[in-house]
DRENDRENVEX-752651 format. One record per atom (N, C-alpha, C): residue in one letter; x, y, z. Coordinates in steps of 0.1 Angstrom, whole numbers, padded with zeros to 4 digits, always signed. Example, Ala and Ser with C-alpha at 12.3 -4.5 7.8 and 13.67 -1.06 7.14 Angstrom:
BEGIN
A+0132-0057+0078
A+0123-0045+0078
A+0132-0033+0078
S+0128-0022+0071
S+0137-0011+0071
S+0129+0000+0079
! end
This chain:
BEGIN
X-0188+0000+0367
X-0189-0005+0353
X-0177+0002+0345
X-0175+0015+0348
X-0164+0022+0341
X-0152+0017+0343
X-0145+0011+0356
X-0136+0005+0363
X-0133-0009+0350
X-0144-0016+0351
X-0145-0032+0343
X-0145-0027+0332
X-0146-0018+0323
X-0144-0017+0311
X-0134-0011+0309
X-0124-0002+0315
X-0109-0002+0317
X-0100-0013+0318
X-0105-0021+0331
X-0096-0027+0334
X-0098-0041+0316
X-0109-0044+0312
X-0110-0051+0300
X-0101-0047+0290
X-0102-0033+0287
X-0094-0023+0278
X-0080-0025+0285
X-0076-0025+0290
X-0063-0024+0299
X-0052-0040+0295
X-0066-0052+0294
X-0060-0060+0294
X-0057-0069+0283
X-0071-0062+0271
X-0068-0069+0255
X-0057-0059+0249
X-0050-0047+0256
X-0044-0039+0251
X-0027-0049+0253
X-0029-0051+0270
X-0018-0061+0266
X-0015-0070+0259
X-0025-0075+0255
X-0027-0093+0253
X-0021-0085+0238
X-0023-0079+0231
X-0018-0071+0220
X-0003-0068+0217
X+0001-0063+0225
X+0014-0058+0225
X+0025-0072+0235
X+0017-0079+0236
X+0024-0093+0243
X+0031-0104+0232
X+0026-0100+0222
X+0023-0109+0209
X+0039-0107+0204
X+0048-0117+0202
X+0063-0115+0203
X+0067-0117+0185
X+0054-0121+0174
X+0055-0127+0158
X+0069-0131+0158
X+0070-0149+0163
X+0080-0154+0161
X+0079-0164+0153
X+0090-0170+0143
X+0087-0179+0134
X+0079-0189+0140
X+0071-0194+0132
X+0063-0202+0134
X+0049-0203+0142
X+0046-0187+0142
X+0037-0181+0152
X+0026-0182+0143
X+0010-0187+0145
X+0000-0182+0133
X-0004-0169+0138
X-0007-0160+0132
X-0011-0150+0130
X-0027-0148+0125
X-0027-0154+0116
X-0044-0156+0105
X-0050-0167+0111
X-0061-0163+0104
X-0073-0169+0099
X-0077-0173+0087
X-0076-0179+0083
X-0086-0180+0066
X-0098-0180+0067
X-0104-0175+0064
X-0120-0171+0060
X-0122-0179+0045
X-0117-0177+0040
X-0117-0181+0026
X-0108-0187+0020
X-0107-0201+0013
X-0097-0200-0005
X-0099-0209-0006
X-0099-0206-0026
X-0100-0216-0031
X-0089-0220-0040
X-0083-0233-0038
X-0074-0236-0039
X-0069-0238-0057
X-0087-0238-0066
X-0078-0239-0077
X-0078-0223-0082
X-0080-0216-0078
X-0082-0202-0081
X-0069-0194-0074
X-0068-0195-0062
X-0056-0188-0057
X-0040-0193-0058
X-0035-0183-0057
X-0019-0180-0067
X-0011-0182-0051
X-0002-0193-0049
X+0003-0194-0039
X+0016-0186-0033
X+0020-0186-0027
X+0033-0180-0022
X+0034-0173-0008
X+0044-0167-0005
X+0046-0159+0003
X+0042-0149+0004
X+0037-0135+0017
X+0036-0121+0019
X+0043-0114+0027
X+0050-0104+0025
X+0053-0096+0031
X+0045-0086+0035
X+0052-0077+0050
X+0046-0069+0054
X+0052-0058+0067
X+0048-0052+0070
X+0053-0043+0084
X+0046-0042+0093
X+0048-0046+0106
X+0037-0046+0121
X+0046-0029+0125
X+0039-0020+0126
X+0047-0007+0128
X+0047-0003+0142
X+0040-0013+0149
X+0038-0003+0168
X+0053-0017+0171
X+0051-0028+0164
X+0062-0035+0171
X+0075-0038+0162
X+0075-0026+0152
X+0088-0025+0143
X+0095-0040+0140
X+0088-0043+0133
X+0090-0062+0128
X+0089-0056+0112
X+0095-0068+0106
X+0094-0071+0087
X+0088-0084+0093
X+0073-0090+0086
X+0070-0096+0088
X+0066-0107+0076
X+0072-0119+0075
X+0068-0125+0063
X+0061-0137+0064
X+0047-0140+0057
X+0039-0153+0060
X+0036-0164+0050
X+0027-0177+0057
X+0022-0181+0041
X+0009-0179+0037
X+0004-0189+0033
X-0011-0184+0027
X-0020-0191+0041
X-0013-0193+0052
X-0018-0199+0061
X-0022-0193+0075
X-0013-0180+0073
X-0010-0170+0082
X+0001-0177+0094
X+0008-0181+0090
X+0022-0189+0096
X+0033-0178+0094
X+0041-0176+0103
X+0055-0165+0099
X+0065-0175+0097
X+0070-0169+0089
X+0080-0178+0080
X+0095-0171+0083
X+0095-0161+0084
X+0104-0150+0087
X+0106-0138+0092
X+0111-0133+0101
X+0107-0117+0110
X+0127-0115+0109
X+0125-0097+0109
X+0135-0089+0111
X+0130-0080+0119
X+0140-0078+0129
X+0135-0062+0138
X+0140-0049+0128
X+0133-0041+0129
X+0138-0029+0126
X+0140-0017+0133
X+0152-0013+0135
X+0154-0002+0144
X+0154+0013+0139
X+0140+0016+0143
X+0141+0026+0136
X+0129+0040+0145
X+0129+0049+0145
X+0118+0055+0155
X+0105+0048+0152
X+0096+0044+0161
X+0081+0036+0162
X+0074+0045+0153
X+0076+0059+0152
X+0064+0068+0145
X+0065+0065+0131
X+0080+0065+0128
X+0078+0064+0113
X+0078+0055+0106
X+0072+0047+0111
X+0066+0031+0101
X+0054+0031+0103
X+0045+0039+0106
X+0032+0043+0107
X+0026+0053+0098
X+0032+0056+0091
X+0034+0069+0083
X+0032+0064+0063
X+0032+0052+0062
X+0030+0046+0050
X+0038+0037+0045
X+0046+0023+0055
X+0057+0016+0047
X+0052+0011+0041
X+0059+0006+0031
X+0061-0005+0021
X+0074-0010+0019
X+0069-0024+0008
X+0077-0037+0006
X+0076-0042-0003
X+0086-0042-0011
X+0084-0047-0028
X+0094-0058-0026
X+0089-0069-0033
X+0099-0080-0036
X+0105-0077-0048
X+0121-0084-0047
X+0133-0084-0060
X+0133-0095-0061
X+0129-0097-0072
X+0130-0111-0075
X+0143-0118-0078
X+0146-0107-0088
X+0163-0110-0088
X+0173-0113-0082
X+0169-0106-0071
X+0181-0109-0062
X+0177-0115-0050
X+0165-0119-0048
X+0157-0124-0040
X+0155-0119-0026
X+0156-0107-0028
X+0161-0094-0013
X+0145-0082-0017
X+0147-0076+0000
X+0134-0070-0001
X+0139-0051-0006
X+0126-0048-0011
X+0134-0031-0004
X+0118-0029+0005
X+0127-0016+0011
X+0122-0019+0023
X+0114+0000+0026
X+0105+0007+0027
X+0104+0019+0027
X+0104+0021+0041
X+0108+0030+0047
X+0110+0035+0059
X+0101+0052+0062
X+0090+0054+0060
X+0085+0064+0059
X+0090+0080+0063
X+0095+0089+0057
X+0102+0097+0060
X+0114+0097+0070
X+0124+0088+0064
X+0140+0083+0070
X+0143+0080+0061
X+0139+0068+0051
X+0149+0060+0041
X+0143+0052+0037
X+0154+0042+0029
X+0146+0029+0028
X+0159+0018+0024
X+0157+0008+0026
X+0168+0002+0025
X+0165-0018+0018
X+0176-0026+0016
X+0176-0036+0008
X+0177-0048+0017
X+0170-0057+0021
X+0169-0067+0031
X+0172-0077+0024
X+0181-0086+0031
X+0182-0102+0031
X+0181-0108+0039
X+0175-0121+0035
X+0167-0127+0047
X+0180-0135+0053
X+0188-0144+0049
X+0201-0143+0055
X+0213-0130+0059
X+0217-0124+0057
X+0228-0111+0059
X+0218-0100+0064
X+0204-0100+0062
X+0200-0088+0072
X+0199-0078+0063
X+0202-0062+0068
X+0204-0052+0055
X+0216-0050+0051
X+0216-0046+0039
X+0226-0049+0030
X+0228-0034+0023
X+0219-0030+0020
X+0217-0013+0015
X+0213-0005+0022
X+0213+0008+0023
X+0207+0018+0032
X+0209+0028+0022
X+0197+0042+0021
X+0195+0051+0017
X+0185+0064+0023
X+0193+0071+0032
X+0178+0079+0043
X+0176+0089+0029
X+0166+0093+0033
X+0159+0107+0029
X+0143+0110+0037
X+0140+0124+0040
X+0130+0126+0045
X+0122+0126+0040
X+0119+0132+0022
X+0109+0127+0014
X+0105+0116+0007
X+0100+0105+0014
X+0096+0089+0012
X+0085+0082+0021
X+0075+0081+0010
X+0067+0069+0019
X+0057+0067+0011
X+0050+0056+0014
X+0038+0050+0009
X+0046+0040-0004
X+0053+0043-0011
X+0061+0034-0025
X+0073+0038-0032
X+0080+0023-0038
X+0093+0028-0042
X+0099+0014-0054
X+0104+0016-0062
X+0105+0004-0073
X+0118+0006-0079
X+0121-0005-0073
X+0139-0008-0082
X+0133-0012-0098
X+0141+0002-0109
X+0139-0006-0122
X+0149-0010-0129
X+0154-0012-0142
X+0158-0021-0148
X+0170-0017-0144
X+0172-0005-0146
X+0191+0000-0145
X+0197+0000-0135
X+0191-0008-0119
X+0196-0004-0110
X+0191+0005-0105
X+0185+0017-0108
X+0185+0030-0097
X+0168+0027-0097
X+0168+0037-0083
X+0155+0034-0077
X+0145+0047-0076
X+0130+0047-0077
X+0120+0057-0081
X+0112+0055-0063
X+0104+0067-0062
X+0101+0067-0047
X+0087+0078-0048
X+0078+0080-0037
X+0071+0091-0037
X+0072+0098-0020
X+0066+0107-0021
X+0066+0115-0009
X+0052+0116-0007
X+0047+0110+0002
X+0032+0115+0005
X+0028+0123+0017
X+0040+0128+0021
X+0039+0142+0030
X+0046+0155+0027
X+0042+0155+0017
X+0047+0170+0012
X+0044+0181+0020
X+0050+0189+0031
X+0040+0199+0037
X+0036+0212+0028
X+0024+0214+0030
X+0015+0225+0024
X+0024+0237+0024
X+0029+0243+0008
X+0037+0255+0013
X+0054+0256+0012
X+0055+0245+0015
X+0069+0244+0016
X+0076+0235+0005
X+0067+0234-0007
X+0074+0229-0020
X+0081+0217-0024
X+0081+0208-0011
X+0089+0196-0007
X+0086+0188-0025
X+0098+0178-0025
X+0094+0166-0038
X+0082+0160-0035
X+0073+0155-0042
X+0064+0143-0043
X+0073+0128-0050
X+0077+0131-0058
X+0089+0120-0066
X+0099+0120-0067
X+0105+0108-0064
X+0120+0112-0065
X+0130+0098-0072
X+0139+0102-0083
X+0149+0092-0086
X+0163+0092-0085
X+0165+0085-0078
X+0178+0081-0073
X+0187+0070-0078
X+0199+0067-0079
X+0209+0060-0081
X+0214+0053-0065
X+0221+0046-0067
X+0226+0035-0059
X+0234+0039-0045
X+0238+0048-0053
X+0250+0062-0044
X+0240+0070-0040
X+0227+0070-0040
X+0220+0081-0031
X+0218+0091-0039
X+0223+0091-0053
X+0230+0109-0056
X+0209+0111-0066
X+0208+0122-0065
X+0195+0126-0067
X+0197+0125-0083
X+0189+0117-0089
X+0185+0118-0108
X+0173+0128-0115
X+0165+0128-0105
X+0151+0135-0109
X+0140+0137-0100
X+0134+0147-0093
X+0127+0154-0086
X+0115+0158-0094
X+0104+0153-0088
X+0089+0162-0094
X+0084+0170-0080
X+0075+0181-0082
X+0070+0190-0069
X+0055+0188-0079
X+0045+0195-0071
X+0030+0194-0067
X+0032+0203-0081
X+0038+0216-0085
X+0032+0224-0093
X+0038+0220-0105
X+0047+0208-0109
X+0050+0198-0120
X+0034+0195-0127
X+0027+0193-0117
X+0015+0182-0122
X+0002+0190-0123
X+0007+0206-0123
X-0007+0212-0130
X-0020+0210-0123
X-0021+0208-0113
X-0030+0201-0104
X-0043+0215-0102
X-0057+0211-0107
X-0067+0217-0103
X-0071+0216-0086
X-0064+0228-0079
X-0068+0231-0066
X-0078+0232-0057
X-0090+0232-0068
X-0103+0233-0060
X-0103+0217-0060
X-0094+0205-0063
X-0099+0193-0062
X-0093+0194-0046
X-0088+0205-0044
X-0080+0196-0031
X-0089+0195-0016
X-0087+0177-0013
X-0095+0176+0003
X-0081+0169+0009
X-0079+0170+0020
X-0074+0161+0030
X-0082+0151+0034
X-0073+0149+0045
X-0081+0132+0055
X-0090+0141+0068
X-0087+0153+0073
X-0091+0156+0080
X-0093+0152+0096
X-0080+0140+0094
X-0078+0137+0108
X-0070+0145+0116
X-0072+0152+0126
X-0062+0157+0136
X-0054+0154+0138
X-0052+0135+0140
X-0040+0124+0142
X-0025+0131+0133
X-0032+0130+0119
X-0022+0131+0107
X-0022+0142+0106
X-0009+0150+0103
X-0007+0166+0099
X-0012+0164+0082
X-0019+0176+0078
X-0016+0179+0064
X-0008+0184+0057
X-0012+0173+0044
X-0002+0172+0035
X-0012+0179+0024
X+0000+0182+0011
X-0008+0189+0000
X-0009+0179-0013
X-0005+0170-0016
X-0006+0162-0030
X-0007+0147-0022
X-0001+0142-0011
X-0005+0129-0007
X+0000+0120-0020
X+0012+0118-0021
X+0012+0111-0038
X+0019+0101-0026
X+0008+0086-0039
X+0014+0077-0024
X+0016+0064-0039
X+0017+0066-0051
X+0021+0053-0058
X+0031+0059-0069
X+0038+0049-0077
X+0042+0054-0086
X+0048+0042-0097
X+0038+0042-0110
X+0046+0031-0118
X+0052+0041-0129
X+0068+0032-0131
X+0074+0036-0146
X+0069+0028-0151
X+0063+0032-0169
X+0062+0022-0180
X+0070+0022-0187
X+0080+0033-0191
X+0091+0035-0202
X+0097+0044-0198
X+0111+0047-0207
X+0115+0060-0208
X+0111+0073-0204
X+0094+0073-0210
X+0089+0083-0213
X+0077+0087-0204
X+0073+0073-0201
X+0054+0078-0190
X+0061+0066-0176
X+0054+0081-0171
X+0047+0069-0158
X+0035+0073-0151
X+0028+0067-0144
X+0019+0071-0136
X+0022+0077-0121
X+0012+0083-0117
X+0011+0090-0101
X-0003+0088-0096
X+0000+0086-0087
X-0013+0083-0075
X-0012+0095-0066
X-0026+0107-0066
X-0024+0115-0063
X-0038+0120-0054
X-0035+0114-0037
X-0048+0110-0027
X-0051+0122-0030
X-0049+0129-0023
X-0057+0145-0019
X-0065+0152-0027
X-0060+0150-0041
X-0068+0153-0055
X-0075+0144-0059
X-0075+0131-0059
X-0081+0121-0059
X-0083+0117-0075
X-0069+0118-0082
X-0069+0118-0094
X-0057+0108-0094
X-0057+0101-0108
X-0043+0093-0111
X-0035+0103-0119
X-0023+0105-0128
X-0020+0109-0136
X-0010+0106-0143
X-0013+0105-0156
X-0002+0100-0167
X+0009+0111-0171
X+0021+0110-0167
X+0031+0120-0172
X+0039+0115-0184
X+0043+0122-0192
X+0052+0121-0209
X+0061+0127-0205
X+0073+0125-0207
X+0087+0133-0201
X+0081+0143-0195
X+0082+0139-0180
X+0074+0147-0168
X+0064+0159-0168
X+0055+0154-0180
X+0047+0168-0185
X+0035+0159-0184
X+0022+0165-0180
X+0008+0156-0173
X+0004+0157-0192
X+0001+0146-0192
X-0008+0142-0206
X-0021+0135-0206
X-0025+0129-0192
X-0042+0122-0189
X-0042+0123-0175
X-0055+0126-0172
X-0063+0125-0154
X-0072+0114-0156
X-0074+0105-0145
X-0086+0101-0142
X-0087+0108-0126
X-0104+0116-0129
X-0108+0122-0117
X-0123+0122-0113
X-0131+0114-0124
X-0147+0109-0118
X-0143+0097-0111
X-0153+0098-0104
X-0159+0089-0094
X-0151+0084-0087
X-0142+0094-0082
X-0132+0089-0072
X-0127+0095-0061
X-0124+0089-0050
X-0118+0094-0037
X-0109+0087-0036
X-0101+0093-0027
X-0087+0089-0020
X-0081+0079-0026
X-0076+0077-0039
X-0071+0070-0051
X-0055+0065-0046
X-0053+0050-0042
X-0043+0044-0042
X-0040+0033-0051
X-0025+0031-0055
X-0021+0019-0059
X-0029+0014-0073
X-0024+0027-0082
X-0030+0019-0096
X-0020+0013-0098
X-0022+0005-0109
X-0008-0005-0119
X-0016-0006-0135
X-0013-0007-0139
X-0013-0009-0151
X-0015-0024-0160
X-0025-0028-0160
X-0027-0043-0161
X-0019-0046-0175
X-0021-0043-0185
X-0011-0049-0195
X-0002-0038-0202
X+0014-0033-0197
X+0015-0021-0203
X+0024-0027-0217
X+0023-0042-0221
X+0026-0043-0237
X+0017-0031-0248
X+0004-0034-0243
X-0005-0029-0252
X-0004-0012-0254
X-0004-0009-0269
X-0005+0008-0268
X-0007+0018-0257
X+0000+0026-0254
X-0010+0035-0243
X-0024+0036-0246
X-0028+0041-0256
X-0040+0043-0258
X-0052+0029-0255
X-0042+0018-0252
X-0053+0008-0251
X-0050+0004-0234
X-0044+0009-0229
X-0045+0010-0214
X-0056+0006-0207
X-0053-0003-0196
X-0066-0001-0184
X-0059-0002-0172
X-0060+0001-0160
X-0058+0003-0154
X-0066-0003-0142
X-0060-0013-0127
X-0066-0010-0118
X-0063-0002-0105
X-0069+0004-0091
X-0069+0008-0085
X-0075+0009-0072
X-0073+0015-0063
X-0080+0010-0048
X-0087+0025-0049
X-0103+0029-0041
X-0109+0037-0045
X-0117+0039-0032
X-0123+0049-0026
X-0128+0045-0014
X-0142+0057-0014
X-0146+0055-0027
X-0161+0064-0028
X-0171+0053-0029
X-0183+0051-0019
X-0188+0046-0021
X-0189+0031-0017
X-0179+0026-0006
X-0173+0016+0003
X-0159+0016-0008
X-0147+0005+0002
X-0137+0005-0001
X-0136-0002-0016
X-0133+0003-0025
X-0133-0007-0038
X-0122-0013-0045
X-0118-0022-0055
X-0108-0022-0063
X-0120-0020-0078
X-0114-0011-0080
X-0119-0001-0099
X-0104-0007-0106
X-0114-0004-0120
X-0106-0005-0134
X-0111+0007-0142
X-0104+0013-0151
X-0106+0023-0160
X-0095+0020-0169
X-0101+0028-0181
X-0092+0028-0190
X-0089+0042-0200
X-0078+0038-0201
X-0069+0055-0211
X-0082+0060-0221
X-0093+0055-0225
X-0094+0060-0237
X-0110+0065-0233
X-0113+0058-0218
X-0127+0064-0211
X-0123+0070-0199
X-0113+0080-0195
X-0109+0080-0178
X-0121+0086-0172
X-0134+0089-0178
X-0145+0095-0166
X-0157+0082-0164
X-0153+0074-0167
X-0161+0062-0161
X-0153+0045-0153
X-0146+0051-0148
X-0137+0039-0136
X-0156+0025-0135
X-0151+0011-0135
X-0161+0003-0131
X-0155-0005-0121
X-0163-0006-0109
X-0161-0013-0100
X-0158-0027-0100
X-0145-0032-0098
X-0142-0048-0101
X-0148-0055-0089
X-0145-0050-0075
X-0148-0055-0062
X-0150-0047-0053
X-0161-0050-0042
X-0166-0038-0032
X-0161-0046-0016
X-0147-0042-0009
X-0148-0045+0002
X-0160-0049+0015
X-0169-0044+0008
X-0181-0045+0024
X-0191-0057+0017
X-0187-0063+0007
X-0187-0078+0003
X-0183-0086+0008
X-0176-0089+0015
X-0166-0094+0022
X-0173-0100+0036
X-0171-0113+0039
X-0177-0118+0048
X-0174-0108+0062
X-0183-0109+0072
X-0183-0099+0082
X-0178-0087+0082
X-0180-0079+0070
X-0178-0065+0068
X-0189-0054+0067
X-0189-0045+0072
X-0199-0037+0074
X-0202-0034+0065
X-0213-0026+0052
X-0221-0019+0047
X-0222-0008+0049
X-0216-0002+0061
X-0223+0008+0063
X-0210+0013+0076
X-0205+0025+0069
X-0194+0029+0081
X-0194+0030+0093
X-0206+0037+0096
X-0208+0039+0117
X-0213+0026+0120
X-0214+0013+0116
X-0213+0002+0123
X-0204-0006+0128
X-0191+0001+0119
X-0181-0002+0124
X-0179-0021+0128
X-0184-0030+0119
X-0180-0045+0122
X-0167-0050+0118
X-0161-0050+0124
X-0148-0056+0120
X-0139-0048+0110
X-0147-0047+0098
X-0136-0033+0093
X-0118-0042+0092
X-0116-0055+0088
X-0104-0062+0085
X-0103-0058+0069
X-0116-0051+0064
X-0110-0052+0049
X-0106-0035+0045
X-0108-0028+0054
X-0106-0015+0053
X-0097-0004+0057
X-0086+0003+0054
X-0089+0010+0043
X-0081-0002+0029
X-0085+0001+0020
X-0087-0008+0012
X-0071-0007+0002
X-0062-0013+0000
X-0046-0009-0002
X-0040-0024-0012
X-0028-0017-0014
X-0023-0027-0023
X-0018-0030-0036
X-0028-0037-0046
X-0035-0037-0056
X-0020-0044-0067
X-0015-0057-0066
X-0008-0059-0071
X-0010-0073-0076
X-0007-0069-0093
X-0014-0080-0106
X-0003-0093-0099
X-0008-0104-0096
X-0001-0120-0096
X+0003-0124-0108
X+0015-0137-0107
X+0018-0144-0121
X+0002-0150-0133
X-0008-0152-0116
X-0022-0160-0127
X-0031-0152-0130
X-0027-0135-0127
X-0039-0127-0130
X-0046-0121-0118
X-0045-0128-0109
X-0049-0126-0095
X-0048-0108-0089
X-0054-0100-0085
X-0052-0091-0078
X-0051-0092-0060
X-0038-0092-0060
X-0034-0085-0044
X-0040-0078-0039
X-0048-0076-0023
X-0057-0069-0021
X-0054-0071-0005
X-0053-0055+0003
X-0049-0059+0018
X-0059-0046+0023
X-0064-0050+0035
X-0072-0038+0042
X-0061-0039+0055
X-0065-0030+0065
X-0058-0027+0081
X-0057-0046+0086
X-0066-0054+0081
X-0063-0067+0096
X-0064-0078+0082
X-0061-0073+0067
X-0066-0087+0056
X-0060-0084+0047
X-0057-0098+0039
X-0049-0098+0028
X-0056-0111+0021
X-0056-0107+0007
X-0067-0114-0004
X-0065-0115-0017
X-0069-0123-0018
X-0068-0123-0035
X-0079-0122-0043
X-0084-0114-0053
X-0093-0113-0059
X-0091-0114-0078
X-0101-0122-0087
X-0096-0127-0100
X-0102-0114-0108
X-0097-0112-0120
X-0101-0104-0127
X-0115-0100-0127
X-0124-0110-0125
X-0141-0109-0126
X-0144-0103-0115
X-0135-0100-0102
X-0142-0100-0089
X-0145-0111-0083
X-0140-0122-0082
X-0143-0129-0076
X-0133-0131-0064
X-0140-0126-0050
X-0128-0134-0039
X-0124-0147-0036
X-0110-0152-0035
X-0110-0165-0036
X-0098-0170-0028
X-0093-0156-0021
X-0084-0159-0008
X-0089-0150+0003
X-0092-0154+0015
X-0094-0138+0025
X-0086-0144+0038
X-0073-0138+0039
X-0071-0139+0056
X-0070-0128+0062
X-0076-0132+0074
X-0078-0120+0085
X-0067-0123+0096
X-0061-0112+0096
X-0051-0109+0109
X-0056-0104+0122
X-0059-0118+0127
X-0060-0122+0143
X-0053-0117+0153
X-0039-0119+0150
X-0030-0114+0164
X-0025-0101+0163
X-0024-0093+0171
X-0013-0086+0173
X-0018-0071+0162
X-0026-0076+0153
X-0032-0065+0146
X-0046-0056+0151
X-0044-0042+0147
X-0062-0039+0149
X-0060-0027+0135
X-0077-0023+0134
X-0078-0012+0124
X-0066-0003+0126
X-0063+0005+0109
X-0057+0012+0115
X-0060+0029+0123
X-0068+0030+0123
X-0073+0039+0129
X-0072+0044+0143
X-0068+0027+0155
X-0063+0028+0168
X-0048+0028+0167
X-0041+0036+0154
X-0024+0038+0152
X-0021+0028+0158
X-0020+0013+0157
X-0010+0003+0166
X-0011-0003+0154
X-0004-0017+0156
X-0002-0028+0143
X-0015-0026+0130
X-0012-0022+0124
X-0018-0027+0112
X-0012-0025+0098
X-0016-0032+0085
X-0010-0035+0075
X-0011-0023+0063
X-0003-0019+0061
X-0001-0008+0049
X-0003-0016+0039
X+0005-0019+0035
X+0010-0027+0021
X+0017-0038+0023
X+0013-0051+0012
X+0015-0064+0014
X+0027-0064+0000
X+0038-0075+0004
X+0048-0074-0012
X+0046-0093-0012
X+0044-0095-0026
X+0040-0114-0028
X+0053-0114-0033
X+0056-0128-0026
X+0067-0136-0031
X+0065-0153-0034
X+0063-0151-0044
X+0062-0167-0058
X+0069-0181-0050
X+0067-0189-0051
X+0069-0202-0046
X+0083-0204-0055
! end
């Protein structure tokens, strides 16, 4: 029996790493959509055991692949992929190496290494680009944030003891896999001149900085806090809300707002989700978890990706796109293909 369950394992492991994601390959499944509700376009994404840029449609069709050459371990580590709209080029995170400017004709076009990068990074208005570090090692004082210019040349640097951080909040992941890290800052939006936000796992708090000085926490009812944005930042700060990915209590997307930060309300609960567990040691499928992303569409729509799915969910909670990634993907948990972060690109 032991033999037949190897040799089984032996052979869906190939059938896995066989999987070549060539244009015109499907990938998905739809499980769900509804057509007058869901916001069409393109996804981006990273397969990290088979170092691919992988781009799809709402159909799970690849529409476009680049190789990336780069060491296998470090696209495992937190990539991401933000669409430019302007220039209609990707940037591209390379998890502790760099990150660089893709065109889907000419290939890369930009390159910038650095060792402190991963999990997010946003071209803003002036050309220069913002970044986080979510491996800061414990001790060693490394950046959490970093701004940069075009030339690489350093603009602005934040560290863990910038952000005043109460220490007894601090937990890890507690996996052996992953070395520890001390702040885990894995998001980062600019609003102005003057604030931006921080996504800060380990503390499990968001935080609002004022010329890089902390001025608001949200820190009830939350764990391992990814990927806030800021749903409308016309409106006053003070009239702020905010959504986020949250993983107390199954995988969630929460809203809170500037003027209540100790009551976050649950928008949507991953283990909702057709063939999703309830209940962690059951371990079913698990395509919606860990729960990542969280990026507002042109119709309002929220972006929403677990390890094997990418979805769209409407302001009220309502799911109304779910594909599940069939090939070549598994949880991320067995370190091989799976999805960090998804970047949408508009029709």
């Amino acid at each position: 029996m032991k033999i037949l369950i190897f040799l089984t394992n032996l052979l869906f492991i190939s059938i896995v790493h066989s999987f070549q994601f060539n244009v015109g390959d499907k990938i998905g499944e739809t499980f769900l959509i509804k057509n007058d509700k869901f916001q069409d376009g393109t996804f981006a994404f990273i397969a990290p055991e088979d170092k691919k840029f992988i781009e799809i449609n709402k159909d799970g069709e690849i529409v476009f692949r680049f190789d990336i050459d780069v060491p296998r371990g470090y696209l495992k580590a937190g990539a991401d992929v933000e669409w430019l709209p302007e220039t209609k080029t990707f940037l591209v995170v390379i998890p502790r190496y760099g990150l660089f400017e893709l065109d889907r004709e000419k290939g890369k076009i930009w390159e910038c290494k650095t060792p402190f990068i991963s999990h997010d990074a946003d071209l803003l208005s002036d050309n220069t680009i913002v970044f986080v570090n979510g491996w800061d090692d414990i001790g060693k004082n490394e950046p959490i944030y970093t701004h940069i210019d075009r030339d690489c040349n350093i603009l602005k640097e934040l560290y863990a003891e910038d952000l005043e951080l109460d220490k007894t909040r601090y937990k890890d992941s507690n996996n052996p896999l992953i070395p520890a890290s001390d702040t885990h800052t894995n998001a980062v939006q600019i609003i102005d001149d003057e604030h931006m936000i921080l996504s800060i796992r380990n503390y499990s708090e968001l935080v609002m900085l004022k010329n890089f000085k902390p001025i608001w926490r949200m820190q009830r009812k939350s764990k391992k806090i990814h990927d806030p944005v800021v749903i409308d930042t016309s409106k006053p700060i003070e009239e702020f809300e905010f959504y986020f990915a949250n993983r107390r209590k199954g995988h969630q997307l929460m809203k809170v707002s500037y003027s209540d930060p100790d009551n976050p309300v649950s928008v949507w609960n991953s283990k909702d989700a057709k063939g999703e567990s309830k209940y962690k040691h059951k371990r079913s499928n698990r395509f919606w978890t860990p729960l990542r992303t969280v990026e507002i569409l042109p119709n309002k729509n929220i972006l929403l990706t677990g390890s094997k799915a990418v979805g769209q969910v409407t302001s009220q909670g309502e799911l109304v796109w779910d594909l599940r990634i069939t090939q070549g993907f598994k949880h991320q948990e067995h370190s091989k293909n799976f999805i960090f972060k998804v970047a949408f690109i508009p029709k």
